[in-house]
Backbone of each chain as ProteinMPNN parsed JSONL, in Angstrom:
{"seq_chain_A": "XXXXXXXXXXXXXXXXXXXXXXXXXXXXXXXXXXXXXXXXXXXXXXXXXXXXXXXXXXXXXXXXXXXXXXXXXXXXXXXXXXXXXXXXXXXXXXXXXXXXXXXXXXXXXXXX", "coords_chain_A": {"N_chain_A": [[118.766, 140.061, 58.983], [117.499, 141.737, 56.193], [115.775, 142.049, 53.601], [113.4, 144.078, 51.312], [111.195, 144.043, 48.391], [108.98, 146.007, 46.959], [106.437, 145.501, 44.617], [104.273, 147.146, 41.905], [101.684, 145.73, 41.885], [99.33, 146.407, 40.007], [100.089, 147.637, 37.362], [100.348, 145.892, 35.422], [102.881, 144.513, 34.597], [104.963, 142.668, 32.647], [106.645, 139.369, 33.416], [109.276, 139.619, 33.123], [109.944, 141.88, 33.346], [109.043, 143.103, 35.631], [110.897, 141.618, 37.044], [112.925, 142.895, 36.641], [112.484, 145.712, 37.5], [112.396, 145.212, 40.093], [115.029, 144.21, 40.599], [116.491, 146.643, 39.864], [115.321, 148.336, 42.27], [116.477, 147.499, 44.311], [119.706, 146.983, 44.301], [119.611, 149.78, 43.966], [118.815, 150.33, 46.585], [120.194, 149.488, 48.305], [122.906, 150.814, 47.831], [122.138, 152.887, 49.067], [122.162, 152.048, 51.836], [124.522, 151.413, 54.923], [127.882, 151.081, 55.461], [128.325, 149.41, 57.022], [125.877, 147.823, 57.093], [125.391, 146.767, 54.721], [127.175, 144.912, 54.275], [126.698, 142.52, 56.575], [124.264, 142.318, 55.652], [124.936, 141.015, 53.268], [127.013, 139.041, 53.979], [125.142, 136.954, 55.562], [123.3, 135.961, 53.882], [121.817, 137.765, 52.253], [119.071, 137.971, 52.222], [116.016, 138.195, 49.821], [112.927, 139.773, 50.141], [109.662, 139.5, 47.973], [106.861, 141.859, 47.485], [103.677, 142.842, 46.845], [101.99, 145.933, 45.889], [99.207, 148.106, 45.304], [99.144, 150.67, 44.329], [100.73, 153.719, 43.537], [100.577, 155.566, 45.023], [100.562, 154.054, 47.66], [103.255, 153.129, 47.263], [104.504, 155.412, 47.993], [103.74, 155.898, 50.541], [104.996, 153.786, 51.894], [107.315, 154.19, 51.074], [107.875, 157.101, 52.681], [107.145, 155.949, 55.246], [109.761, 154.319, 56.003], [111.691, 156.125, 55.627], [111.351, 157.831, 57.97], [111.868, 155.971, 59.855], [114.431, 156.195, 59.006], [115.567, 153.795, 57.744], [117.269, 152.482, 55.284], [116.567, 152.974, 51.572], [114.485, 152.789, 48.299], [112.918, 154.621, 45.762], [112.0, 152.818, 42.317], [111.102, 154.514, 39.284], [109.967, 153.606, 36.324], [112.069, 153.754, 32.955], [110.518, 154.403, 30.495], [110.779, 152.92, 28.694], [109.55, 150.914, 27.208], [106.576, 149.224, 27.785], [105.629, 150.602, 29.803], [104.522, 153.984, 30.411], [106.768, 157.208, 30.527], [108.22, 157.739, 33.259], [106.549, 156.061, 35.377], [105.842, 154.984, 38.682], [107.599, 152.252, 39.762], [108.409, 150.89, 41.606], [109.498, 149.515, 45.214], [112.564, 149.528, 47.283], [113.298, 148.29, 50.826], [115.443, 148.319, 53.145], [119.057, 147.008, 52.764], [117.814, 145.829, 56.756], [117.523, 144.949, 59.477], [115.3, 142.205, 60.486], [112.947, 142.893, 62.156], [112.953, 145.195, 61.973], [112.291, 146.157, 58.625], [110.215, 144.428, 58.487], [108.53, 146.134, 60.058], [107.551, 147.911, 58.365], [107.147, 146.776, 55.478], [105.624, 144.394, 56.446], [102.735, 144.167, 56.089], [102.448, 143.083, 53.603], [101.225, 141.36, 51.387], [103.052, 138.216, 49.551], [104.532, 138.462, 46.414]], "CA_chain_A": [[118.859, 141.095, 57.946], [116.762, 141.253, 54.873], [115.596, 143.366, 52.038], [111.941, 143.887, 50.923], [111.186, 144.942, 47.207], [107.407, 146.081, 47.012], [106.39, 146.627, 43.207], [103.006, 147.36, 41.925], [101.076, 144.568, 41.123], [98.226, 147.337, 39.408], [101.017, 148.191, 36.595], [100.644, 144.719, 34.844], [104.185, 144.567, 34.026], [105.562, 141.251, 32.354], [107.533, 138.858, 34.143], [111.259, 139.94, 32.66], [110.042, 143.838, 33.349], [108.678, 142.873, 37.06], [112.263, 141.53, 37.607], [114.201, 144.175, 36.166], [112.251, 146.829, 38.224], [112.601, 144.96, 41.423], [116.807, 144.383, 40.465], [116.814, 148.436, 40.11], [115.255, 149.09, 43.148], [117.24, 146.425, 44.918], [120.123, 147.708, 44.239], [119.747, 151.001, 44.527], [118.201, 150.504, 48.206], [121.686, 148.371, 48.855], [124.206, 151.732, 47.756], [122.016, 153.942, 50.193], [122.559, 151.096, 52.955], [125.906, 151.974, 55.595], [128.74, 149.446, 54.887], [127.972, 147.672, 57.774], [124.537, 147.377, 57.258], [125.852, 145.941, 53.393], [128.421, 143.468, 55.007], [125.849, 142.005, 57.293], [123.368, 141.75, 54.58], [125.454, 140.195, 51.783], [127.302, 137.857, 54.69], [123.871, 136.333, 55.79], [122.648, 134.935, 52.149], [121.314, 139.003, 51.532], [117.817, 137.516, 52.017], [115.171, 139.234, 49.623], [111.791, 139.254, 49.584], [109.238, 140.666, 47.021], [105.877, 142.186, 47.933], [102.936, 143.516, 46.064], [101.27, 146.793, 46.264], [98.547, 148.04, 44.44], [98.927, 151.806, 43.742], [101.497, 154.565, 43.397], [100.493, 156.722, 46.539], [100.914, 153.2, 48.983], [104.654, 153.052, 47.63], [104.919, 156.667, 48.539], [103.637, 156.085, 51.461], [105.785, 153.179, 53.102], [108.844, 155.031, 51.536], [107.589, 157.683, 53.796], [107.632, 155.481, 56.486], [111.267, 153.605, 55.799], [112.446, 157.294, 55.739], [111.285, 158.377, 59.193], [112.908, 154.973, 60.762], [115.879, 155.873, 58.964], [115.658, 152.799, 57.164], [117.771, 152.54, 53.81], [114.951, 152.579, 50.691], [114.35, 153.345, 47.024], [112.008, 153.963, 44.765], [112.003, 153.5, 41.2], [110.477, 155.129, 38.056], [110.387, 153.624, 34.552], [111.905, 155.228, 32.057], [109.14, 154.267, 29.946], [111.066, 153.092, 26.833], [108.906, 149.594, 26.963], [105.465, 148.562, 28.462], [104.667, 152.135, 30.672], [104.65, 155.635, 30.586], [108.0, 157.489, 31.283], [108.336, 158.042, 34.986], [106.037, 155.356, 36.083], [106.931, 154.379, 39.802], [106.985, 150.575, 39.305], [108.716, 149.759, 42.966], [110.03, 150.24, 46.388], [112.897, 148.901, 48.118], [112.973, 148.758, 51.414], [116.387, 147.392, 53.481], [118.695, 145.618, 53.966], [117.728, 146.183, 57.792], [117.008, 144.197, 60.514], [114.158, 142.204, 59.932], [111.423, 143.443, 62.423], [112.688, 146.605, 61.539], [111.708, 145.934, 57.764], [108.576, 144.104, 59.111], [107.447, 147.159, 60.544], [107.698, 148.477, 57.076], [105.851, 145.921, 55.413], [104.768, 143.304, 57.047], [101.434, 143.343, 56.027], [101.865, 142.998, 52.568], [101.177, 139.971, 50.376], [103.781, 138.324, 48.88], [104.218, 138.836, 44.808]], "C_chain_A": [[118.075, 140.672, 56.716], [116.511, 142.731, 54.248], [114.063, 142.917, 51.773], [111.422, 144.631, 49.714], [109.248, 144.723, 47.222], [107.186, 146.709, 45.293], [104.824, 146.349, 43.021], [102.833, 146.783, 41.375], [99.608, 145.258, 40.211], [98.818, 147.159, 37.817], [100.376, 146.966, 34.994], [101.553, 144.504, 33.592], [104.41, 143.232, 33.733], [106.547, 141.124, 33.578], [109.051, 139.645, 34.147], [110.845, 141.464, 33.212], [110.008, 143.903, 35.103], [110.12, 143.227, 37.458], [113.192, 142.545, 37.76], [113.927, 145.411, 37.194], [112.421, 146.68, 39.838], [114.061, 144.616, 41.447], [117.268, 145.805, 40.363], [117.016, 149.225, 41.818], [116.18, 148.519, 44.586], [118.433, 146.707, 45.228], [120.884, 148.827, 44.395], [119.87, 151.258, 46.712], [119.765, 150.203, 49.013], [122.903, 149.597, 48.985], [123.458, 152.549, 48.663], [122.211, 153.422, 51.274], [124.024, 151.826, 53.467], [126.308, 150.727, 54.968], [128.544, 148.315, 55.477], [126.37, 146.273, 57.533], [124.876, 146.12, 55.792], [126.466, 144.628, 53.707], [127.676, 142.385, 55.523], [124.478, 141.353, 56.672], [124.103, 140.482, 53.669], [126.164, 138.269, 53.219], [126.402, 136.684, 55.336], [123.136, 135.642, 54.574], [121.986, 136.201, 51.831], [119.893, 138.322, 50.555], [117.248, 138.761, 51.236], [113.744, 138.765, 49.515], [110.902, 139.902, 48.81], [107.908, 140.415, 47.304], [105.07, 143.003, 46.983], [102.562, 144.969, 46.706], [100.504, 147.134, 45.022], [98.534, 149.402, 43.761], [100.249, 152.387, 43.844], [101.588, 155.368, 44.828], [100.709, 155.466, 47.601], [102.473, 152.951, 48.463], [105.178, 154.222, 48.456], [104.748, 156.232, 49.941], [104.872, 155.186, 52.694], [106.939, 153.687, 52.389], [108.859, 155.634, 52.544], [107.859, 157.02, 55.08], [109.02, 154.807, 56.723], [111.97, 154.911, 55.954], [112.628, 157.69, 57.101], [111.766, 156.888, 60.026], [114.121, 155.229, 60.125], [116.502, 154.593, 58.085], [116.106, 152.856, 55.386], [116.38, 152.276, 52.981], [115.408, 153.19, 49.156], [113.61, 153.028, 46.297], [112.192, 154.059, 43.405], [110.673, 153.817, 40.221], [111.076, 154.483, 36.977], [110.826, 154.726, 33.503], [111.467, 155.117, 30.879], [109.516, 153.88, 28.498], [110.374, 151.76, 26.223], [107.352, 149.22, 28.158], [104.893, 149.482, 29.337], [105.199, 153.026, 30.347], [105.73, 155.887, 31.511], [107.461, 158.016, 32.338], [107.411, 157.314, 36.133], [106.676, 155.238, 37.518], [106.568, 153.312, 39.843], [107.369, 149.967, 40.959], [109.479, 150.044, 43.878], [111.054, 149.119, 46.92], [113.139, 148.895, 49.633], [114.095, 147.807, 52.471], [117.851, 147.429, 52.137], [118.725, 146.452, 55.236], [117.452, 145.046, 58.273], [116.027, 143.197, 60.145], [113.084, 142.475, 60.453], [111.709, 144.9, 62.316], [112.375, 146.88, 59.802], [110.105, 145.271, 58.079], [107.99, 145.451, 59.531], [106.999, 148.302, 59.822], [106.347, 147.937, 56.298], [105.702, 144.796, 55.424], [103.384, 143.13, 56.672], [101.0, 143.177, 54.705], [102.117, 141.835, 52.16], [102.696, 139.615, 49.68], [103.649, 138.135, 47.816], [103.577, 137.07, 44.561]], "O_chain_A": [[118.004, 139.518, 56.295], [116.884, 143.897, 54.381], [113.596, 141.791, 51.944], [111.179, 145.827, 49.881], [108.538, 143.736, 47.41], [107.538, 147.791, 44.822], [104.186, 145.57, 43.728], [103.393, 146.728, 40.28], [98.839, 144.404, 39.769], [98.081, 146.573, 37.024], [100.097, 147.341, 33.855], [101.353, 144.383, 32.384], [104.035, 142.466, 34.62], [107.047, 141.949, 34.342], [109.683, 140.107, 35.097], [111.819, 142.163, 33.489], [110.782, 144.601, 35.759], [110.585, 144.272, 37.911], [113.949, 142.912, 38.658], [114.863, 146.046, 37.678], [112.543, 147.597, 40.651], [114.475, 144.755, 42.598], [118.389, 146.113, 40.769], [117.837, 149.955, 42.371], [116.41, 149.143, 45.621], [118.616, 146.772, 46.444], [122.053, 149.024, 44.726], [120.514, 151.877, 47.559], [120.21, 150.674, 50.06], [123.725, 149.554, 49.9], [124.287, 153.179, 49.32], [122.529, 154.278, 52.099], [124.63, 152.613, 52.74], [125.737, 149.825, 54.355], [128.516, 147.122, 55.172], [126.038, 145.093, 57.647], [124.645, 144.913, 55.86], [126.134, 143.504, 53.33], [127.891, 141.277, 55.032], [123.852, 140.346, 57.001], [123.75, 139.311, 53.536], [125.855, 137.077, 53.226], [126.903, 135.59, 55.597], [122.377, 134.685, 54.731], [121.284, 135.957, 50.849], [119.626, 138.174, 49.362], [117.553, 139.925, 51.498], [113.371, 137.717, 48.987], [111.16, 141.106, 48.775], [107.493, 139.262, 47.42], [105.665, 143.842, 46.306], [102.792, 145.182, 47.896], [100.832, 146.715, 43.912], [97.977, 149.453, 42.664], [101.089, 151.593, 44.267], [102.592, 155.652, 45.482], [101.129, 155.93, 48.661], [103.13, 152.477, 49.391], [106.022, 154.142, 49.349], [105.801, 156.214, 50.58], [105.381, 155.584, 53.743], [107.894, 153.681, 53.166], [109.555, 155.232, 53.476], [108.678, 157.452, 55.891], [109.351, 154.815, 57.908], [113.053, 154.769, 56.523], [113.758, 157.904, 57.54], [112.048, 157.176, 61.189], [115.059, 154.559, 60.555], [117.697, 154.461, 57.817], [115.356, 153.21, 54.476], [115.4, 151.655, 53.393], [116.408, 153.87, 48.921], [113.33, 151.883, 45.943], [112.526, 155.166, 42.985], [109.52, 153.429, 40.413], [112.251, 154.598, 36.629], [110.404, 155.848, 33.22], [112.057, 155.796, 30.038], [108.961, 154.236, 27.459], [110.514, 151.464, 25.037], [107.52, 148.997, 29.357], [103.73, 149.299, 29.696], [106.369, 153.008, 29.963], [105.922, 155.388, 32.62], [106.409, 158.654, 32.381], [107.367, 157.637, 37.32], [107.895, 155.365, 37.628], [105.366, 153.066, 39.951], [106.864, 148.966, 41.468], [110.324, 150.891, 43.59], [110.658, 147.959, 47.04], [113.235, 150.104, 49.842], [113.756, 146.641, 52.674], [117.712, 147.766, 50.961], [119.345, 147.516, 55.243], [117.133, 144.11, 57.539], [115.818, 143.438, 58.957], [112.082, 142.447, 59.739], [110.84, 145.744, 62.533], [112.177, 148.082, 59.627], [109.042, 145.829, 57.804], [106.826, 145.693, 59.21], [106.375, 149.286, 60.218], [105.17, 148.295, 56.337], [105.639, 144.123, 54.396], [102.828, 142.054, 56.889], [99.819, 143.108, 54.366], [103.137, 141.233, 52.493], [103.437, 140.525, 49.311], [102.593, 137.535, 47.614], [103.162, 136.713, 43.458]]}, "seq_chain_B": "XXXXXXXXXXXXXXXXXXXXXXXXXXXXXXXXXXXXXXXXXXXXXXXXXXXXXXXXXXXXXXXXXXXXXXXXXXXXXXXXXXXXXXXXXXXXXXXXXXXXXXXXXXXXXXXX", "coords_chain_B": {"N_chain_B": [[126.425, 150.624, 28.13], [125.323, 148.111, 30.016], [123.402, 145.379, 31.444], [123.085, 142.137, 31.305], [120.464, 139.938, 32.113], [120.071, 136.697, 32.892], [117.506, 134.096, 32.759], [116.082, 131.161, 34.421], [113.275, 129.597, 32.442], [112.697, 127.235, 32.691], [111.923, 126.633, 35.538], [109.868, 126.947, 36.501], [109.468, 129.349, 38.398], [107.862, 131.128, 40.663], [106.573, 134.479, 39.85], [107.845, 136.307, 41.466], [109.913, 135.066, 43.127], [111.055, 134.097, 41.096], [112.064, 137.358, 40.537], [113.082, 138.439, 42.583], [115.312, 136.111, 42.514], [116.646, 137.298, 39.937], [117.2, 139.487, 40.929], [119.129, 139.021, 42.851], [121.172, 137.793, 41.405], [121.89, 140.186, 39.624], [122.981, 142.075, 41.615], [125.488, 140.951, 42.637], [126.41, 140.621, 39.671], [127.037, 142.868, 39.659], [128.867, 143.504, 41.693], [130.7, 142.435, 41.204], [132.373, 143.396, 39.11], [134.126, 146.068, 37.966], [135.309, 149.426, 39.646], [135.042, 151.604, 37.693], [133.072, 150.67, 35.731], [131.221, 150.036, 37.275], [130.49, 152.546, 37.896], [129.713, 153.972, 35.111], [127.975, 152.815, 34.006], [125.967, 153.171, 36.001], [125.598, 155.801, 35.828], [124.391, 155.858, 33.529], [121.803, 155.23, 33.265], [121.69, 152.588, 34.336], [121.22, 150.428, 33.214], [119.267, 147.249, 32.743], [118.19, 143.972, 30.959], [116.07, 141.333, 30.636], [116.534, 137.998, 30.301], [115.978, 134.801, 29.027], [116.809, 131.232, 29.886], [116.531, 127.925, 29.031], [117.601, 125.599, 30.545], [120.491, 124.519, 33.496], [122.339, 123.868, 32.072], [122.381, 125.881, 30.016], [122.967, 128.3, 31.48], [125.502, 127.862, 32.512], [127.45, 127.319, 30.118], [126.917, 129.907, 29.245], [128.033, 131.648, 31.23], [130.573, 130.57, 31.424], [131.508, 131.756, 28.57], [131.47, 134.507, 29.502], [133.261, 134.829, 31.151], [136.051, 133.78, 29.873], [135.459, 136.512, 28.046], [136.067, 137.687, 30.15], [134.382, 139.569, 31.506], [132.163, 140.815, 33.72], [130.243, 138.519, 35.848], [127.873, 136.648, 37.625], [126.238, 133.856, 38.736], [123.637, 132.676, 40.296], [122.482, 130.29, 42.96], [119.698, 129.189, 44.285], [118.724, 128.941, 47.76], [117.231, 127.45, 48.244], [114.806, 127.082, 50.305], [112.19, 127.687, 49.807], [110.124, 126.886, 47.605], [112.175, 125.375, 45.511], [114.484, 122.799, 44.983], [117.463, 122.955, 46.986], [120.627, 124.688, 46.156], [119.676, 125.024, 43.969], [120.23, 126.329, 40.515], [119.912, 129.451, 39.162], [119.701, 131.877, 38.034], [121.753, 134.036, 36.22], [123.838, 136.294, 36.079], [125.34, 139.198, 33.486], [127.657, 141.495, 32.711], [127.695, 144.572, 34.202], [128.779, 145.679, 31.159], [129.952, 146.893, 28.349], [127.63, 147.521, 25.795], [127.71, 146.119, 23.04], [129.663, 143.73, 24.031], [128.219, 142.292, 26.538], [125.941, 141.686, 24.281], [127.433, 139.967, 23.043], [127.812, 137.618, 24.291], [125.262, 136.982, 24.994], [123.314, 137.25, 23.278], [121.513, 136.063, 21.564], [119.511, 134.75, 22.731], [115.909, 134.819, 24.051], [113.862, 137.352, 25.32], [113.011, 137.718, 28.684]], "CA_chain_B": [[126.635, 150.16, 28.976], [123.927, 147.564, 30.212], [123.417, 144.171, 32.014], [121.288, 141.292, 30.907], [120.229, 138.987, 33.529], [119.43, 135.391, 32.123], [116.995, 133.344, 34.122], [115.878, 129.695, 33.762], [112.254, 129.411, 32.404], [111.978, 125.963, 32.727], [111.733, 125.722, 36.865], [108.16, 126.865, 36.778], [108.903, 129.787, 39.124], [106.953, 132.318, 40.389], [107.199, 135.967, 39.167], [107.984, 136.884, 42.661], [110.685, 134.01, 43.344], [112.078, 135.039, 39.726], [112.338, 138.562, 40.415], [114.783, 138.15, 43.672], [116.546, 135.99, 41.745], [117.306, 138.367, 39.143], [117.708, 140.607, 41.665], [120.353, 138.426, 43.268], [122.076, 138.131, 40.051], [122.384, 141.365, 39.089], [123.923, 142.716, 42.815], [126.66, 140.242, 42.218], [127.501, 140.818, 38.929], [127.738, 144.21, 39.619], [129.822, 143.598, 42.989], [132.534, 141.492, 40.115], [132.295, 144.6, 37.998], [134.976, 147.534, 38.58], [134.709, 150.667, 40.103], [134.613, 152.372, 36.863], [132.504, 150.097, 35.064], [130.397, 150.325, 37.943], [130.309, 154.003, 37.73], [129.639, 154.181, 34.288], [126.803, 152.128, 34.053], [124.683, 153.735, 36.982], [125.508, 157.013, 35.326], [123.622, 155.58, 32.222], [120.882, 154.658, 33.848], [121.758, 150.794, 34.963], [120.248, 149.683, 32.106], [118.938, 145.846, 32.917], [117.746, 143.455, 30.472], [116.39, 139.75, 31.594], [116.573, 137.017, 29.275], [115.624, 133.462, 29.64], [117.544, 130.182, 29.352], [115.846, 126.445, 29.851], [118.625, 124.652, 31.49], [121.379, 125.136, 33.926], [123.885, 123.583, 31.784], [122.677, 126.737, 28.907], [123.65, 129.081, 32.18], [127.154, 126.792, 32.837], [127.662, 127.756, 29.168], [126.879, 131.375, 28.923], [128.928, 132.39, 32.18], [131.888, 130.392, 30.944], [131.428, 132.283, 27.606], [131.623, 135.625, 30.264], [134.575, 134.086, 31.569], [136.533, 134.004, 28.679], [135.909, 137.216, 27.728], [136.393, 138.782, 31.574], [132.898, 140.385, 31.3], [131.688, 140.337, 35.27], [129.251, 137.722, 35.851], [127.621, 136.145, 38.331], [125.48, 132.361, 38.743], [122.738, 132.017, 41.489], [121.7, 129.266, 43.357], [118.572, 129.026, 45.271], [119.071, 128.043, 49.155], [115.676, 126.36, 48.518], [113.974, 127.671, 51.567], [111.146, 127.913, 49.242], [109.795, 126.431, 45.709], [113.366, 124.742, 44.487], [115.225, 122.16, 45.683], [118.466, 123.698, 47.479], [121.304, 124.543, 45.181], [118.981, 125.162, 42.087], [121.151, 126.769, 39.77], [118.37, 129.927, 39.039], [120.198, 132.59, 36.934], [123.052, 134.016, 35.468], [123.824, 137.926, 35.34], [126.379, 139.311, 32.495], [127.601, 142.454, 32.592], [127.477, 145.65, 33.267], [129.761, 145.809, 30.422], [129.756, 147.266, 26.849], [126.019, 146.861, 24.707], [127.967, 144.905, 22.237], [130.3, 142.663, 24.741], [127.215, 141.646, 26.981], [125.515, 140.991, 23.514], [128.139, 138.392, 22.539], [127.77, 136.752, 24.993], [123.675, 136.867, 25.65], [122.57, 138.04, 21.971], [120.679, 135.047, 21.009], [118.706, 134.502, 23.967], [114.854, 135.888, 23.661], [112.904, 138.107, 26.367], [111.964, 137.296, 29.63]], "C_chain_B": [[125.235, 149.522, 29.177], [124.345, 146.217, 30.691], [122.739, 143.058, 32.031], [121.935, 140.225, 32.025], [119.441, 137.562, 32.785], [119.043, 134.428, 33.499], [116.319, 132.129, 33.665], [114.208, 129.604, 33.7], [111.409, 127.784, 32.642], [111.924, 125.149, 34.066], [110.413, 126.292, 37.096], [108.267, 127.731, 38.0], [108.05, 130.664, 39.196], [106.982, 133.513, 40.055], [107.814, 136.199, 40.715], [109.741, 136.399, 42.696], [111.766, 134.528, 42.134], [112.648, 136.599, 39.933], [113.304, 138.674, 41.568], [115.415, 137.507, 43.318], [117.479, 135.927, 40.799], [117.981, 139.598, 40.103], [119.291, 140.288, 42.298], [121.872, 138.328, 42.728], [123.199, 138.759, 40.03], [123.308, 141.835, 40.545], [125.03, 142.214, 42.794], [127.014, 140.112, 41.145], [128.109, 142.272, 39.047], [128.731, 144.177, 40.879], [131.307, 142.998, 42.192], [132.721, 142.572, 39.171], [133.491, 145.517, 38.61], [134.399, 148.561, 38.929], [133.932, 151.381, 38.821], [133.767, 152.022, 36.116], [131.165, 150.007, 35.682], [129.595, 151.967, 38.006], [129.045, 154.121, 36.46], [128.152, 153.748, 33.793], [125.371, 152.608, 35.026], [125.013, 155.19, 36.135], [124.584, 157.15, 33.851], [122.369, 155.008, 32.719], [120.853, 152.864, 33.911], [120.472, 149.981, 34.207], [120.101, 148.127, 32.306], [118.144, 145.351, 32.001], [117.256, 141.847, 31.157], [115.54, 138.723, 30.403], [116.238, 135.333, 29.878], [116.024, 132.018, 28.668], [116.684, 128.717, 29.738], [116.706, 125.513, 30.128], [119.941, 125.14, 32.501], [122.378, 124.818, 33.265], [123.944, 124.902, 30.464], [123.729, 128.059, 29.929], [125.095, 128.742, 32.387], [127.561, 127.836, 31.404], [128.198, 128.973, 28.961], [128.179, 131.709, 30.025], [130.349, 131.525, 31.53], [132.089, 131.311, 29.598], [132.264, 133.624, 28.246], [133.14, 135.7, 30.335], [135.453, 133.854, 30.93], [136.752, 135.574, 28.181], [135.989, 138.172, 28.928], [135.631, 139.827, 31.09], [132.727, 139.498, 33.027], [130.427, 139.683, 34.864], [128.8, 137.025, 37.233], [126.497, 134.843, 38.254], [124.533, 132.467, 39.894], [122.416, 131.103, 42.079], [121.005, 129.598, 44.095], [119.305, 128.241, 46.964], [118.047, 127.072, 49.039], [114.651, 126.302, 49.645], [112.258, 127.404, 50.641], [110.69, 127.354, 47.325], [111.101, 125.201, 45.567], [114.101, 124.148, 45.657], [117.072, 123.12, 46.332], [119.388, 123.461, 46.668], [120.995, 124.614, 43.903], [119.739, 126.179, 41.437], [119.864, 127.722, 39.087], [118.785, 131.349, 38.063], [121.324, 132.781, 37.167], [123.053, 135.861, 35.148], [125.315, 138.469, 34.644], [126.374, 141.004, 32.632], [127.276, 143.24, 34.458], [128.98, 146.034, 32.598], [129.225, 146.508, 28.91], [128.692, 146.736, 26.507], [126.52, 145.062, 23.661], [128.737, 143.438, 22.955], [129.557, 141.948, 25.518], [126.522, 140.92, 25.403], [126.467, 140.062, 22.526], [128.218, 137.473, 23.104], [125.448, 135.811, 25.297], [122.896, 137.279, 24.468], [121.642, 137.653, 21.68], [119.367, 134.882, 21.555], [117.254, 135.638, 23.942], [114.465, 136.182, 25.139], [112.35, 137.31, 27.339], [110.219, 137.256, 29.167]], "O_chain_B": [[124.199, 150.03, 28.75], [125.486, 145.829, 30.443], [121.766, 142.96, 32.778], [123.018, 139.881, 32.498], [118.339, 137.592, 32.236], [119.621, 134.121, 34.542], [115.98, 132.083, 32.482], [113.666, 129.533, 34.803], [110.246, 127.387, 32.72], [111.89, 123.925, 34.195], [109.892, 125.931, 38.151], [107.495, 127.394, 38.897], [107.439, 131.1, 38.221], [108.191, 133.619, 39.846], [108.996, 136.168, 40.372], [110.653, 137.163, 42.376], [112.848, 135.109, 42.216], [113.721, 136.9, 39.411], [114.434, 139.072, 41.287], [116.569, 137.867, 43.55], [118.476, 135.23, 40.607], [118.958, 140.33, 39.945], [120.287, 141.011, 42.258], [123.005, 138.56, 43.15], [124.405, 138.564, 40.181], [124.518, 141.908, 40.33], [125.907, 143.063, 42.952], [128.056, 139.46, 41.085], [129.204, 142.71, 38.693], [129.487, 145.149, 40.881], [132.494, 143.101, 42.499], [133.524, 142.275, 38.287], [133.638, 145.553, 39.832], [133.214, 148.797, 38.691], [132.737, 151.671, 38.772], [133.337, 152.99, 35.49], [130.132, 149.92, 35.017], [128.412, 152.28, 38.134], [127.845, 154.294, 36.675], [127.373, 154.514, 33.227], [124.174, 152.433, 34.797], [123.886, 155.552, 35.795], [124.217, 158.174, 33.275], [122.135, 153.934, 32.165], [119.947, 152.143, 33.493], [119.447, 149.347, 34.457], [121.139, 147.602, 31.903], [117.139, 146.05, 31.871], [117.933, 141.276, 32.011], [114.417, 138.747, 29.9], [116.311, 134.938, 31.041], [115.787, 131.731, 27.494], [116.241, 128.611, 30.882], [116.335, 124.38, 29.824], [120.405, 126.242, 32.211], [123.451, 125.31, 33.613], [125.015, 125.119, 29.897], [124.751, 128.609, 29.518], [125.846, 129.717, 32.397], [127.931, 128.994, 31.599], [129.351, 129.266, 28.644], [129.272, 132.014, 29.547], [131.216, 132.308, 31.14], [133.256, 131.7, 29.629], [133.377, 133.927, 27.817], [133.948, 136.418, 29.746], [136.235, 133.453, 31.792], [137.886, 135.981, 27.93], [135.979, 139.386, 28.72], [136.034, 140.78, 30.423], [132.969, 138.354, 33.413], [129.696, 140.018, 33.931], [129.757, 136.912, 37.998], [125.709, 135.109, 37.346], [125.257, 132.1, 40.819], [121.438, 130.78, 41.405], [121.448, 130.453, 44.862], [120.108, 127.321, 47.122], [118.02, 126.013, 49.666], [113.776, 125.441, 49.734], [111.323, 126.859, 51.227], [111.131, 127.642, 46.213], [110.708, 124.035, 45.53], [114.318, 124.602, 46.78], [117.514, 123.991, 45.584], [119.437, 122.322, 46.203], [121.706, 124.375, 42.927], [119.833, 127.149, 42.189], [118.923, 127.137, 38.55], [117.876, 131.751, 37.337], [122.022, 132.154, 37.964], [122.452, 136.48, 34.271], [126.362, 138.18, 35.224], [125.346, 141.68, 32.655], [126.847, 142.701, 35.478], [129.972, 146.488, 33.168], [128.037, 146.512, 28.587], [128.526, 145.544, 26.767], [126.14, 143.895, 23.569], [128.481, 142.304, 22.551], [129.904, 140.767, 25.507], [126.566, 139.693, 25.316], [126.138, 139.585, 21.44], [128.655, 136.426, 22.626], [124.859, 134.769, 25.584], [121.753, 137.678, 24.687], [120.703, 138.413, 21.441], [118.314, 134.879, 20.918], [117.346, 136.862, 23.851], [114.706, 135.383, 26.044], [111.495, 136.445, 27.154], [109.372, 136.897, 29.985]]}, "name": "protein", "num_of_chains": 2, "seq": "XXXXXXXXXXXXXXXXXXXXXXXXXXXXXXXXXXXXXXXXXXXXXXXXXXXXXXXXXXXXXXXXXXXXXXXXXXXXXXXXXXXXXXXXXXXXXXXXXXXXXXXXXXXXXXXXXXXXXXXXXXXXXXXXXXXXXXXXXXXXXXXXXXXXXXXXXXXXXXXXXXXXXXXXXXXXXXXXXXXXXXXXXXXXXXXXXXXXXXXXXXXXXXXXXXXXXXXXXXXXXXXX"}
C-alpha cells in the first residue's frame, strides 16, 4: 500500500508551501479512500511518496486516469492568499492503493 | 481554526523527503483531533502552516507544550529507508485547533 503526491515542480513554490500543498492533497486523497483501504494504509507505515510534474493539464490528466481505475485521488487548488494566484492547482494525490496499482498511475514520474 | 506543522531544518532534507514528512505529521495530528474539531477545520479550509525547528529536543519541547494544553499533536520519525538514519525524529504537527491555541504553542517559530 502506498500513497503518491504529484505537485508541480513548474509553480516554484517554496519549501514550507511545497509541503503544505502536498499535506492537503494527502489528506484529502486519504478521506476519499474506503476504511479498509485507510486501515491497511495507516497499519503498514502509510508509505508516501512525492513526485514532480511539470504542468497543470498532466495533473489533470493522471487524476483522469486514478479516476477510471477507481483509484482514491485529489487534487488541490491554492487559495492564493501567499506565493500564487487563487485557484492554482499545485498537486495531485493519488492512493493509498496497492502499489502497482498506484505505479500504474505514476510510475514514470521523477521523484521531487 | 488551522494547523502548523513544525519541521526540523537542520537534517539537510530534501523538499520532497520534507514534504511527506509534513504530510505524515499533519494526517496524525488530525487522526488525535476530534470529530468536531476535525469537522470544523476542513470546513474552513484545513488551513496548514509549516514552521521550522533546528533540533529534535526544540520538537520534544513544543509537543510537550501541546500536551499540556490537550491541543492534538503528533511527532514523526523517519523509518530511514531513505536520507536519515532510522528513528530520525523529523517533525511535529500542532493542531487543528483554535488560531490563537496552535499559536501558543508554535507562535515564535519562523516560516518554512
Amino acid at each position: 500500500m502506498k500513497q503518491a503526491i504529484v505537485a508541480r515542480a513548474d509553480l516554484g513554490m517554496g519549501e514550507g508551501k511545497l509541503a503544505a500543498q502536498v499535506a492537503h492533497a494527502s489528506l484529502q486523497a486519504y478521506e476519499d479512500a474506503d476504511r479498509q483501504a485507510q486501515r491497511e494504509w495507516k497499519g503498514s507505515g502509510q508509505k508516501k511518496i512525492v513526485l514532480q510534474a511539470n504542468s497543470e493539464s498532466q495533473l489533470f490528466e493522471l487524476a483522469d486516469r486514478a479516476d477510471k481505475k477507481r483509484i482514491p485521488h485529489a487534487i488541490v487548488r491554492d487559495a492564493g492568499h501567499t506565493q500564487l494566484d487563487p485557484g492554482t492547482v499545485t498537486a495531485l494525490a493519488v492512493g493509498p492503493a496497492a502499489d502497482d496499482r498506484v505505479d500504474a498511475v505514476t510510475g514514470d514520474l521523477s521523484l521531487y
